[in-house]
N, CA, C and O of each residue as an XYZ file, in Angstrom:
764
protein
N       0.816     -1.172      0.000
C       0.000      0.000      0.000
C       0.875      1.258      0.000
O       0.782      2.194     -0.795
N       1.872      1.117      1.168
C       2.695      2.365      0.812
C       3.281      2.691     -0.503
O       3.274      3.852     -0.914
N       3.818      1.657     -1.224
C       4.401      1.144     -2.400
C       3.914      1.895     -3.604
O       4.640      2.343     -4.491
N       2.226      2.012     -3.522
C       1.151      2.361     -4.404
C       0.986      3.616     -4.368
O       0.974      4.196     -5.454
N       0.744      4.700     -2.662
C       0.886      5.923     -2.521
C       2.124      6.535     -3.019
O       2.136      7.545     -3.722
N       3.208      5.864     -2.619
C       4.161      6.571     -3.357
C       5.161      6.760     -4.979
O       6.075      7.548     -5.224
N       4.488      5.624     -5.913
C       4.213      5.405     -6.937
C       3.433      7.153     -7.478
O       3.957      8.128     -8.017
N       2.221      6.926     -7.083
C       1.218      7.607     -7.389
C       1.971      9.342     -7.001
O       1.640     10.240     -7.775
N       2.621      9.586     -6.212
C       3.152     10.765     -5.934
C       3.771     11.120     -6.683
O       3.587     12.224     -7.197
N       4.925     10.162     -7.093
C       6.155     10.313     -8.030
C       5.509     10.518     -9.103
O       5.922     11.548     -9.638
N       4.564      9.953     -9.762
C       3.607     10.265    -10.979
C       3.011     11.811    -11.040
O       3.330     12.624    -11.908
N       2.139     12.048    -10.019
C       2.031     13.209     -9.800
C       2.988     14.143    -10.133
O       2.787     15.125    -10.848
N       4.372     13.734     -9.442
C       5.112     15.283     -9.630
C       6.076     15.044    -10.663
O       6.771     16.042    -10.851
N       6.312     14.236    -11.273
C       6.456     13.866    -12.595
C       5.736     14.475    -13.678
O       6.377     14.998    -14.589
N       4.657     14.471    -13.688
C       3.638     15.009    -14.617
C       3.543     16.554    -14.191
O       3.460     17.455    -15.026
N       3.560     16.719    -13.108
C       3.694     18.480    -13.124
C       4.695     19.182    -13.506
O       4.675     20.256    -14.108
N       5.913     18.337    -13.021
C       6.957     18.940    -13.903
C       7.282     19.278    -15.223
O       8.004     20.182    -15.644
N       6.323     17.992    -16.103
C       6.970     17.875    -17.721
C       5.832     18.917    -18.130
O       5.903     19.509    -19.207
N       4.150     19.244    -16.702
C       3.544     20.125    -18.123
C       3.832     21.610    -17.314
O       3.195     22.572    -17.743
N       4.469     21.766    -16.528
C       5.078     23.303    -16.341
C       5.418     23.970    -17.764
O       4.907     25.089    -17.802
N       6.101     23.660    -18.933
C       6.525     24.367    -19.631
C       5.393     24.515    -20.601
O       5.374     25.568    -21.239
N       4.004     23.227    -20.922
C       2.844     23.154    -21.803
C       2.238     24.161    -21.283
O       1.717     24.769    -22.217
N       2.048     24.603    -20.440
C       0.915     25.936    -20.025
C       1.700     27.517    -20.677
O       2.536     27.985    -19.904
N       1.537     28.093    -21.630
C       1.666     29.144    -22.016
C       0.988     30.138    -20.967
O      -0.203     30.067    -20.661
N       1.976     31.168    -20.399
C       1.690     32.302    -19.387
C       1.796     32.309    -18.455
O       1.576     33.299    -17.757
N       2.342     30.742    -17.861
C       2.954     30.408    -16.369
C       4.228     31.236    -16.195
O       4.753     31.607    -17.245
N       4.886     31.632    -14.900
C       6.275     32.128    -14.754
C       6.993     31.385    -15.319
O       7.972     31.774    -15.956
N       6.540     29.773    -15.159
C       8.241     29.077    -14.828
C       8.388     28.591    -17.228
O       9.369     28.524    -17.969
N       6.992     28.415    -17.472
C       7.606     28.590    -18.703
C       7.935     30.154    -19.613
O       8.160     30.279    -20.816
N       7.873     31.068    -18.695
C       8.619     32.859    -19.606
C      10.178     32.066    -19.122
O      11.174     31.919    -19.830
N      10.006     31.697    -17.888
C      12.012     31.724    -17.832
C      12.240     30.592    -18.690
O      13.200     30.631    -19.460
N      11.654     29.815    -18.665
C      12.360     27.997    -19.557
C      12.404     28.480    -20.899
O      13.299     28.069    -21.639
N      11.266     29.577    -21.451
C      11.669     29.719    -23.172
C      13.240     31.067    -23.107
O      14.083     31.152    -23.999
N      13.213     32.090    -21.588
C      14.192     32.780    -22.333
C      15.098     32.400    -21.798
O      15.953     33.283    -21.720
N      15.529     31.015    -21.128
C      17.035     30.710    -20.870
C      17.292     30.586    -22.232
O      16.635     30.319    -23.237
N      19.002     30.994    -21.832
C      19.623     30.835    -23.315
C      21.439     30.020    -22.695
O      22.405     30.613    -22.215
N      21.348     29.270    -22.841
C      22.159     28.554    -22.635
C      23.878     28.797    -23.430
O      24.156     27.956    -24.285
N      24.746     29.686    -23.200
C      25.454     30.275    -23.855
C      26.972     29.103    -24.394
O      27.539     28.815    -23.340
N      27.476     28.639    -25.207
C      28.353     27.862    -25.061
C      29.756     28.893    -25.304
O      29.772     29.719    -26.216
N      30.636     28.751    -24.576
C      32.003     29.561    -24.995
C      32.860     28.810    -26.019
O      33.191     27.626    -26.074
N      33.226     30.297    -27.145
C      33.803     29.470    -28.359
C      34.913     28.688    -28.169
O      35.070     27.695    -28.879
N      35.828     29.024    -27.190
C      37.204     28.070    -26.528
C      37.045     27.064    -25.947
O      37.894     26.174    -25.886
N      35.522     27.018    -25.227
C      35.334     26.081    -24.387
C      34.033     25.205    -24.902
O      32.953     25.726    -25.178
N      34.314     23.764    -24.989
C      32.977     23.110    -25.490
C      31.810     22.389    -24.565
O      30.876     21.639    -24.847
N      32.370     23.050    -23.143
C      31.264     22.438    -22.391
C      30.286     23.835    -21.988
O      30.529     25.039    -21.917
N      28.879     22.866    -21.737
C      27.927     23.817    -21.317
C      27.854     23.661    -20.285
O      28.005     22.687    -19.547
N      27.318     25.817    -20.012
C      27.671     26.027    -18.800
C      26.051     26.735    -18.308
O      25.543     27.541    -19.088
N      25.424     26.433    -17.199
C      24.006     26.903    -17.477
C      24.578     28.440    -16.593
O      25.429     28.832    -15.795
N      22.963     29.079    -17.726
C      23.280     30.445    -16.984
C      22.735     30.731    -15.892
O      21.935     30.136    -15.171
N      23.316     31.836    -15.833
C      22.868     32.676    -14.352
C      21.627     33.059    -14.578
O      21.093     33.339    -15.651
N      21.101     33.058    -13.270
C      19.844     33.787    -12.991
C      20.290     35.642    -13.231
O      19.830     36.371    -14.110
N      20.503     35.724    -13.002
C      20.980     36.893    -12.898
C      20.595     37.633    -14.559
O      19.848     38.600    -14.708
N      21.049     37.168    -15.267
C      20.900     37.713    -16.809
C      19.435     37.522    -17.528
O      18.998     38.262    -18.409
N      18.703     36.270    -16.921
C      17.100     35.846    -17.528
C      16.499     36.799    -16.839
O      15.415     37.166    -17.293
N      16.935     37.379    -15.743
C      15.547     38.352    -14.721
C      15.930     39.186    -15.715
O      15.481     38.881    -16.820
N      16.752     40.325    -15.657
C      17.629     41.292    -16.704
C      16.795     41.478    -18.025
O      16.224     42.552    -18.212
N      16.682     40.165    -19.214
C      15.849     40.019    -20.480
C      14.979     40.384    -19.704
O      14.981     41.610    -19.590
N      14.123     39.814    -19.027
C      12.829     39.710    -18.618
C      12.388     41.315    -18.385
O      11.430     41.739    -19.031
N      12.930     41.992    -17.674
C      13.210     43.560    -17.450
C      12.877     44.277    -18.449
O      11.839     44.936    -18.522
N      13.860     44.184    -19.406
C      13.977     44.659    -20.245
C      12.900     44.468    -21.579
O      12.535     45.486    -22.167
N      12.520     43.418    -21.928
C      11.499     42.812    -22.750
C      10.369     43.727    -21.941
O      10.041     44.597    -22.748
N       9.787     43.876    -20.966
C       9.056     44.465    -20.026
C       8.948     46.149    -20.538
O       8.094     46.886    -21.031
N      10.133     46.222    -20.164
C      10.491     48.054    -20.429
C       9.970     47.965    -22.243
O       9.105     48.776    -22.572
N      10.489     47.033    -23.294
C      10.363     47.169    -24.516
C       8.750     47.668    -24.632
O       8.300     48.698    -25.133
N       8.013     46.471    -23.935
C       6.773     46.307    -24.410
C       6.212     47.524    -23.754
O       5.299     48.073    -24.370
N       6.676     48.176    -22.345
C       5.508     49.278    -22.671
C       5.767     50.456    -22.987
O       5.064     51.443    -22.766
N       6.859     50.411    -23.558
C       7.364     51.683    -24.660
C       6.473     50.972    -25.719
O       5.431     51.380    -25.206
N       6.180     50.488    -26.422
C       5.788     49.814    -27.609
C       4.075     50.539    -27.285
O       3.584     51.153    -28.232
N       3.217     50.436    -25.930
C       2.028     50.215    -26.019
C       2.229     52.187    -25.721
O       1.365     52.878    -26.261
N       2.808     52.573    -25.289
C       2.762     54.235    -25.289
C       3.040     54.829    -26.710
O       2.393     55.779    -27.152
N       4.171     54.127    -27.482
C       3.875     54.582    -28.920
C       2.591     54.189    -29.189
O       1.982     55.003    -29.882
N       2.075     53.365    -28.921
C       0.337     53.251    -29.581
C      -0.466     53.875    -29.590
O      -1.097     54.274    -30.569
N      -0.764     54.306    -27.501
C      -1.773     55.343    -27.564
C      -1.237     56.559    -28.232
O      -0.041     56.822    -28.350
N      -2.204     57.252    -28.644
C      -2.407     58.583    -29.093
C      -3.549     59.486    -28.151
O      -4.741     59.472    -27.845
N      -2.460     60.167    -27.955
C      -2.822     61.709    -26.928
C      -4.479     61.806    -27.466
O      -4.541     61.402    -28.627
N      -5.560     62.149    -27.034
C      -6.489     62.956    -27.959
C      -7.405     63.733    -27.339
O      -8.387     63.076    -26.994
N      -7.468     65.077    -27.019
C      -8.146     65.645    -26.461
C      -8.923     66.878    -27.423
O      -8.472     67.736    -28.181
N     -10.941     66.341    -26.792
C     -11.512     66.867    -27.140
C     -12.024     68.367    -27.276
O     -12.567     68.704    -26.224
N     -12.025     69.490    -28.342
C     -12.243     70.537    -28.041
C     -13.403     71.348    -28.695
O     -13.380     71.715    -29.870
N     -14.521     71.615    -27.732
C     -15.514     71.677    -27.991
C     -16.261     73.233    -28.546
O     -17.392     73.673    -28.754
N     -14.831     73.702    -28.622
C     -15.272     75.522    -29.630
C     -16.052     75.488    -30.670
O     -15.684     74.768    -31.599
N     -17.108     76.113    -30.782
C     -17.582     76.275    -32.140
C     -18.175     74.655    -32.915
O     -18.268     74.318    -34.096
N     -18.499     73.908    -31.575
C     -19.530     72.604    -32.106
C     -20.512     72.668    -31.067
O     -20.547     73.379    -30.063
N     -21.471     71.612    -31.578
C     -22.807     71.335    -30.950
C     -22.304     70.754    -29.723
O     -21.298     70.057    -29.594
N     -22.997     71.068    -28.979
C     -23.308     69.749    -27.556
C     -24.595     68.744    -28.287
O     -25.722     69.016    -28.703
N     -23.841     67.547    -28.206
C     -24.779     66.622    -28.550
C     -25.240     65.974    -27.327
O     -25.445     64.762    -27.270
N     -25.414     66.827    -26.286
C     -26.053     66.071    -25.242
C     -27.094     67.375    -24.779
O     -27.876     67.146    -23.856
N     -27.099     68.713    -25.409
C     -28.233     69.415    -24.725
C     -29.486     69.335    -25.796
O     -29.543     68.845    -26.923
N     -30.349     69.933    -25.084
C     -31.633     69.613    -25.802
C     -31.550     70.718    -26.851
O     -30.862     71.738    -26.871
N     -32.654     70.117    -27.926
C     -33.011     71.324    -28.630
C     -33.885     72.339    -28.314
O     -33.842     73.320    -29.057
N     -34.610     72.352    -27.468
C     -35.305     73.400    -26.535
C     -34.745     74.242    -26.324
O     -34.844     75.355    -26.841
N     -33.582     73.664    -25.000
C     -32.471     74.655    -24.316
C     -31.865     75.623    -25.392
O     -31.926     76.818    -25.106
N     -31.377     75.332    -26.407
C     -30.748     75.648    -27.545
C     -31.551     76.604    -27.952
O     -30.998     77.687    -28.139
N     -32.662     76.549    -28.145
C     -33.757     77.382    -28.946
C     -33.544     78.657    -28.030
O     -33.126     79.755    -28.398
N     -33.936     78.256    -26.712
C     -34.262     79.344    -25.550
C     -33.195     80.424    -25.484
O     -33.372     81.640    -25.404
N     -31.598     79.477    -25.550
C     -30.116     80.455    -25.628
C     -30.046     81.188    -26.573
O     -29.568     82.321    -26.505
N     -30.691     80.462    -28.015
C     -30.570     81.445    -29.070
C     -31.534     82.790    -29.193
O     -31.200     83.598    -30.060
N     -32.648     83.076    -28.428
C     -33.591     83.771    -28.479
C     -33.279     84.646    -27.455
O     -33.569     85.832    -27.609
N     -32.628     84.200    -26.222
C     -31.731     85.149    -25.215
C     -30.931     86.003    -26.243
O     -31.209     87.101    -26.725
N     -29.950     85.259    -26.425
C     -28.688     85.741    -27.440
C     -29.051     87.422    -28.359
O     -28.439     88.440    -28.681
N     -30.488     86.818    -28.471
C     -30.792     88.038    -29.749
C     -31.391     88.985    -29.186
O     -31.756     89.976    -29.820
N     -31.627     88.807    -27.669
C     -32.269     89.881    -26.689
C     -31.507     90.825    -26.287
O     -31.826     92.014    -26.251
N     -30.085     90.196    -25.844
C     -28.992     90.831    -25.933
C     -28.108     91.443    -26.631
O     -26.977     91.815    -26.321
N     -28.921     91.563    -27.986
C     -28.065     92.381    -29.211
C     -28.085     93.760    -28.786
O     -29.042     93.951    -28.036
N     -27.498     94.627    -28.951
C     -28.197     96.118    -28.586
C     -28.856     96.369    -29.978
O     -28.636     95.795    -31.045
N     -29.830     97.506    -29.647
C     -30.893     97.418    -30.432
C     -30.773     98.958    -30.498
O     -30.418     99.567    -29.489
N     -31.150     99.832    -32.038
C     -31.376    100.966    -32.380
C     -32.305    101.508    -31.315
O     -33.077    100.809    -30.659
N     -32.195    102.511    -31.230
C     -32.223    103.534    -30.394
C     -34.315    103.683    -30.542
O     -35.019    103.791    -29.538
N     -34.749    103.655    -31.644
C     -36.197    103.947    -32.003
C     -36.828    102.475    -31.893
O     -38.038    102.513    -32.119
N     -36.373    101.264    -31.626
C     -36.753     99.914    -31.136
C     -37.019     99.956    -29.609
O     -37.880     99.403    -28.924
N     -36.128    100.688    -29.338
C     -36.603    101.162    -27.524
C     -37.490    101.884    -27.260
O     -37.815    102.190    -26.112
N     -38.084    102.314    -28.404
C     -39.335    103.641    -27.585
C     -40.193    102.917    -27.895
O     -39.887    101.908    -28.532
N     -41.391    103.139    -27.601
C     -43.136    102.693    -27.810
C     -43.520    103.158    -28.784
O     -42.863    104.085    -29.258
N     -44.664    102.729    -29.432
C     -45.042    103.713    -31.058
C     -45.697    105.219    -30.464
O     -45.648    106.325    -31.003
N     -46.187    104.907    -29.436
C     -47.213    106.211    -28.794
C     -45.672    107.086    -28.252
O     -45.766    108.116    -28.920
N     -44.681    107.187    -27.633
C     -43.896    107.941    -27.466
C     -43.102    108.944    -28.989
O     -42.365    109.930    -28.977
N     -43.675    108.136    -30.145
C     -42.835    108.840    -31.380
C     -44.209    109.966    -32.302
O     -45.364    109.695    -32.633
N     -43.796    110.596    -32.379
C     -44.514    111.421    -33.398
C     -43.934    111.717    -34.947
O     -42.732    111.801    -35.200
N     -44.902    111.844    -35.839
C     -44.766    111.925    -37.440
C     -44.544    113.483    -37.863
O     -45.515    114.227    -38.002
N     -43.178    113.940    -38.064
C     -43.060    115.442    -38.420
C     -43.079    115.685    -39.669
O     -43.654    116.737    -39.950
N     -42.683    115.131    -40.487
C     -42.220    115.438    -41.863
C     -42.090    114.179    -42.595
O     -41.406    113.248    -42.170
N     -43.015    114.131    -44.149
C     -42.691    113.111    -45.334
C     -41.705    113.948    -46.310
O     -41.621    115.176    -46.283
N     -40.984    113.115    -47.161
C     -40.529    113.224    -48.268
C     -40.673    112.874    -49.195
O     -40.304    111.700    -49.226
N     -41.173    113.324    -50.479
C     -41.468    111.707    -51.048
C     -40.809    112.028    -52.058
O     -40.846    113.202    -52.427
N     -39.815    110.794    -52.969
C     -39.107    110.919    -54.279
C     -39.417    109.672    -54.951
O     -40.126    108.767    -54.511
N     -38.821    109.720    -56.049
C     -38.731    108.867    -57.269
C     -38.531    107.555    -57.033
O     -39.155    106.684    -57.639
N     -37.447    107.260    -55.933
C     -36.651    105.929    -55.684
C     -37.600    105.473    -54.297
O     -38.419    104.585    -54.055
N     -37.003    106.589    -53.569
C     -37.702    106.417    -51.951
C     -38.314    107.525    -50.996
O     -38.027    108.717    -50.886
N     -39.098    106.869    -50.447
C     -39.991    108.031    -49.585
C     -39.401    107.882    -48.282
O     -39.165    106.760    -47.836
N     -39.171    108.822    -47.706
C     -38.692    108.869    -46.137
C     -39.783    109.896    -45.467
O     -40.691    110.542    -45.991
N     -39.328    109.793    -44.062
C     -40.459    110.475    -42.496
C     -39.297    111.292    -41.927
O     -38.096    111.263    -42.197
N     -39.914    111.938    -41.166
C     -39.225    112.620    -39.743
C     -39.920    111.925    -38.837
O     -41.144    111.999    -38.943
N     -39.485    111.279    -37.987
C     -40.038    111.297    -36.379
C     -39.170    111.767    -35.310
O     -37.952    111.644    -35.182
N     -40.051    112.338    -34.556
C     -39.698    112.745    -33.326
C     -39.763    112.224    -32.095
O     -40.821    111.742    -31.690
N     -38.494    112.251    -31.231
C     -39.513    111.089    -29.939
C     -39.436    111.860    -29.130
O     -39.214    113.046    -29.375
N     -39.640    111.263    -27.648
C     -40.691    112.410    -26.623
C     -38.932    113.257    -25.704
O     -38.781    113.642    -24.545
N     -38.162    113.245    -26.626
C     -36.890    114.152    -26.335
C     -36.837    115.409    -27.541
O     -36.055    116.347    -27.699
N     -37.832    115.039    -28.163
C     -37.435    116.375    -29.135
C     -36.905    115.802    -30.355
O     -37.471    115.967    -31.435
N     -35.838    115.132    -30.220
C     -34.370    114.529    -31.087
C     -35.150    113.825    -32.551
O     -35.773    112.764    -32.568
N     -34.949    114.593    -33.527
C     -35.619    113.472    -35.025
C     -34.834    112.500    -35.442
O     -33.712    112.238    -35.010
N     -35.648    111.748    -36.615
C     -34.925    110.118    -36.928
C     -35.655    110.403    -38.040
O     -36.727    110.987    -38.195
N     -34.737    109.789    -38.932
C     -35.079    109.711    -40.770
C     -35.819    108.272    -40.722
O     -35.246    107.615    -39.853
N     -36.820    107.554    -41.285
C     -37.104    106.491    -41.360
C     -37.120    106.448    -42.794
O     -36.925    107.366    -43.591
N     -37.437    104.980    -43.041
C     -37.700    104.808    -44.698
C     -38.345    103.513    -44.598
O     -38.116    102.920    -43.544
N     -38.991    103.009    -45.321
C     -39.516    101.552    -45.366
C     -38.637    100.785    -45.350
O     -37.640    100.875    -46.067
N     -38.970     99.410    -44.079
C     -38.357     98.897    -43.462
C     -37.124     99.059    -42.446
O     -36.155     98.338    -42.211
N     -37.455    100.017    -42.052
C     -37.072    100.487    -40.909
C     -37.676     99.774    -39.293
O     -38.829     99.818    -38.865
N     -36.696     99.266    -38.768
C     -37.280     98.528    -37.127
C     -37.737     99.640    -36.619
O     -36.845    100.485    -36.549
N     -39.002    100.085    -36.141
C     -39.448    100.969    -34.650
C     -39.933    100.394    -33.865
O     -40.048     99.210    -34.180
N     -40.417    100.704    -32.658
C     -41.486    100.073    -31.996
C     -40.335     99.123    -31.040
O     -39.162     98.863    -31.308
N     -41.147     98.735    -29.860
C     -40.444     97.997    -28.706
C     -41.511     96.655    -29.007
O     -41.151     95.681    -28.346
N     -42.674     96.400    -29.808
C     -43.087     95.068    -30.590
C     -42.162     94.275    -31.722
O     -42.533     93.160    -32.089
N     -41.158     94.765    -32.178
C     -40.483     94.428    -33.322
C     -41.580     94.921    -34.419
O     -42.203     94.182    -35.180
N     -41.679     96.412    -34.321
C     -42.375     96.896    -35.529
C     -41.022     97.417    -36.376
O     -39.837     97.597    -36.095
N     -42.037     97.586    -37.816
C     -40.737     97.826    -38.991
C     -42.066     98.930    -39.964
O     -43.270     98.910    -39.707
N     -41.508     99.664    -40.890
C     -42.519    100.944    -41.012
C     -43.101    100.046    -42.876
O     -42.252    100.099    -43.765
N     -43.710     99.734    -43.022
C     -44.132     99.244    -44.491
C     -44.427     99.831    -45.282
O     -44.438     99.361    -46.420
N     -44.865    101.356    -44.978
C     -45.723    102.404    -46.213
C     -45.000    103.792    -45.822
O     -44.916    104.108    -44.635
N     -44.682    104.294    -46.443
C     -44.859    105.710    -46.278
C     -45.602    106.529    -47.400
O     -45.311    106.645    -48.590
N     -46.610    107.043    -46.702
C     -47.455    107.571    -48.183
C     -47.596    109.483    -48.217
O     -46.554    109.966    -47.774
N     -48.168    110.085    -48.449
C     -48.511    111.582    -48.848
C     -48.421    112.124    -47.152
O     -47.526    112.724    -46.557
N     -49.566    111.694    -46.765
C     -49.747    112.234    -45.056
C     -49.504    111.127    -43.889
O     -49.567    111.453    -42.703
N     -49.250    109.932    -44.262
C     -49.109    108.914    -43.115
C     -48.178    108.198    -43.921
O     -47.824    108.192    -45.100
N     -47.831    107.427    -42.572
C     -46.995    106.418    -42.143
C     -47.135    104.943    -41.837
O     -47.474    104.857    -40.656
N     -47.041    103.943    -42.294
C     -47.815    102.915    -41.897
C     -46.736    101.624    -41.111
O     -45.953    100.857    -41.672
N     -46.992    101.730    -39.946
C     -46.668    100.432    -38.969
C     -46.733     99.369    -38.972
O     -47.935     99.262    -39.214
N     -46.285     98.124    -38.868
C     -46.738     96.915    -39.002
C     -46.285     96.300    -37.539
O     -45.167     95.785    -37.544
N     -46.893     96.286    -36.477
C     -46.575     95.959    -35.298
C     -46.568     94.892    -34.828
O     -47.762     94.882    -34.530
N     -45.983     93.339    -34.285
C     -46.538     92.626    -33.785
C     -47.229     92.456    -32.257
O     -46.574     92.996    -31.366
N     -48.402     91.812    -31.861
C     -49.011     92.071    -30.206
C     -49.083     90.343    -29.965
O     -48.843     89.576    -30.898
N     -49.326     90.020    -29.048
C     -49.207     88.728    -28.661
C     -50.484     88.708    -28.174
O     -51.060     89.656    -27.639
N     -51.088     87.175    -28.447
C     -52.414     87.168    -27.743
C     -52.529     86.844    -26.240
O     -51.529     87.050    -25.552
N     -53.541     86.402    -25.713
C     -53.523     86.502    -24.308
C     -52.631     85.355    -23.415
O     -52.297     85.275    -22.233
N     -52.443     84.572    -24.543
C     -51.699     82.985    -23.330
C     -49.982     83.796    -24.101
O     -48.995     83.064    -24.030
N     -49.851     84.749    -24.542
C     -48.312     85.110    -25.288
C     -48.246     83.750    -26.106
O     -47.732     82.866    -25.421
N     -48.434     83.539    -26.743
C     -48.039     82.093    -27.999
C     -48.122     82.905    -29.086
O     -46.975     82.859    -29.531
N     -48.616     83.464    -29.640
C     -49.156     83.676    -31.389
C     -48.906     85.408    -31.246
O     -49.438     86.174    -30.443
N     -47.953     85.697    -32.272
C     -47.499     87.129    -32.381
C     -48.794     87.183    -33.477
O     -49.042     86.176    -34.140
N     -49.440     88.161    -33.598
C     -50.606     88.422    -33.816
C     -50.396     90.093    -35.292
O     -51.338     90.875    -35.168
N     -49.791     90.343    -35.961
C     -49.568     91.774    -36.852
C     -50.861     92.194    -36.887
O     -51.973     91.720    -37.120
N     -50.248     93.482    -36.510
C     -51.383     95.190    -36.519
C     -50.935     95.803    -37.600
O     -49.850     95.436    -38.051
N     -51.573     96.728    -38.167
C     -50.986     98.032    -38.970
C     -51.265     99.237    -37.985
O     -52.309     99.245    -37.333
N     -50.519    100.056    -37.894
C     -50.350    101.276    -37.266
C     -50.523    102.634    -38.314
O     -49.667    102.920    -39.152
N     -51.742    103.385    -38.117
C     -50.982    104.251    -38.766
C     -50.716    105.865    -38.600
O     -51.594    106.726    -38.549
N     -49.280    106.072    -38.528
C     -49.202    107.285    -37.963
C     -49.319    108.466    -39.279
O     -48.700    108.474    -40.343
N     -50.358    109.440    -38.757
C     -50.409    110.554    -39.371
C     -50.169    112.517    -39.005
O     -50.593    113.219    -38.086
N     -49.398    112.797    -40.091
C     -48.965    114.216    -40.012
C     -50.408    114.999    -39.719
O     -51.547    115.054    -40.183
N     -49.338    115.757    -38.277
C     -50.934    116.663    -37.602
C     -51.272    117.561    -39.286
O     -50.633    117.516    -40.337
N     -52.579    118.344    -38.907
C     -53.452    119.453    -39.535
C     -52.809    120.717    -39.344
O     -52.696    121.183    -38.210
N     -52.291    121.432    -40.561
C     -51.563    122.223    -40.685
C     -52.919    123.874    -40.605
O     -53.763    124.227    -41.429
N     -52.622    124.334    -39.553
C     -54.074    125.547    -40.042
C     -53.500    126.355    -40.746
O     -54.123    127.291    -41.246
């Protein structure tokens, strides 16, 4: 019986030994493939090497490979000037752009009300007809068709003999639907 257990051992470590080197990625087969067994040209016996020089390759093969994987990556950093966010909404977007244009500065006669401006003077010619208006400083403004006035985003569409004609937008009661008026301003009665 002992005879049989120890049979069976010797088998055992027999067989572990011969498949140590069959397993690809074990320690003991990286050192068994990079011993290199050196023979000296004067001398014809072999001499096994040192440990000392397989750790060393091993090092070094090490250092190779991750120089090798840093030449690979490539640096890449994203820069997001002058592109979309593809992660905000198109809402948000809408809302910034409609800010954006709130914040334009705006001609000087876009800031007054239509009731603060008065109609002094037409011109009328061949090419184009122009106005005088006055606002509640005294100070006149040349208009001509298509001209922005008004704090509605009005713009002037007619200028005719004695009036002036407005095209105003008003919003209805829930503010959804810009709603166009005509305005029309006319030169007082001369006695």
């Amino acid at each position: 019986m002992y005879q049989k257990r120890a049979n069976s051992i010797i088998l055992v470590l027999l067989f572990s030994i011969a498949a140590i080197p069959i397993f690809p990625g074990s320690a003991a087969a990286e050192v068994s493939k990079k011993a290199i067994i050196k023979i000296p040209k004067d001398k014809e016996t072999i001499t096994e090497p040192s440990r000392k020089p397989i750790e060393e390759e091993i090092k070094v093969e090490a250092v190779e490979g991750e120089a090798k994987k840093d030449e690979e990556k490539v640096d890449y950093s994203y820069d997001p000037t002058n592109k979309v966010d593809p992660f905000k909404s198109f809402i948000v977007v809408k809302k910034e752009l409609e800010e954006k244009e709130k914040e334009k500065p705006k001609p000087y006669l876009e800031t007054l009300d239509i009731s603060q401006v008065t109609l002094s003077a037409i011109v009328l010619g061949d090419k184009e007809n122009w106005a005088l208006v006055r606002d509640s400083k005294g100070d006149g403004h040349v208009i001509k068709v298509g001209t922005a006035i008004g704090t509605r985003g009005g713009r002037v569409i007619k200028i005719l003999e004695k009036e002036v004609v407005v095209w105003l937008y008003y919003t209805d009661m829930r503010d959804r639907e810009k709603i166009p008026r005509d305005i029309s301003m006319r030169l007082p009665a001369v006695d």
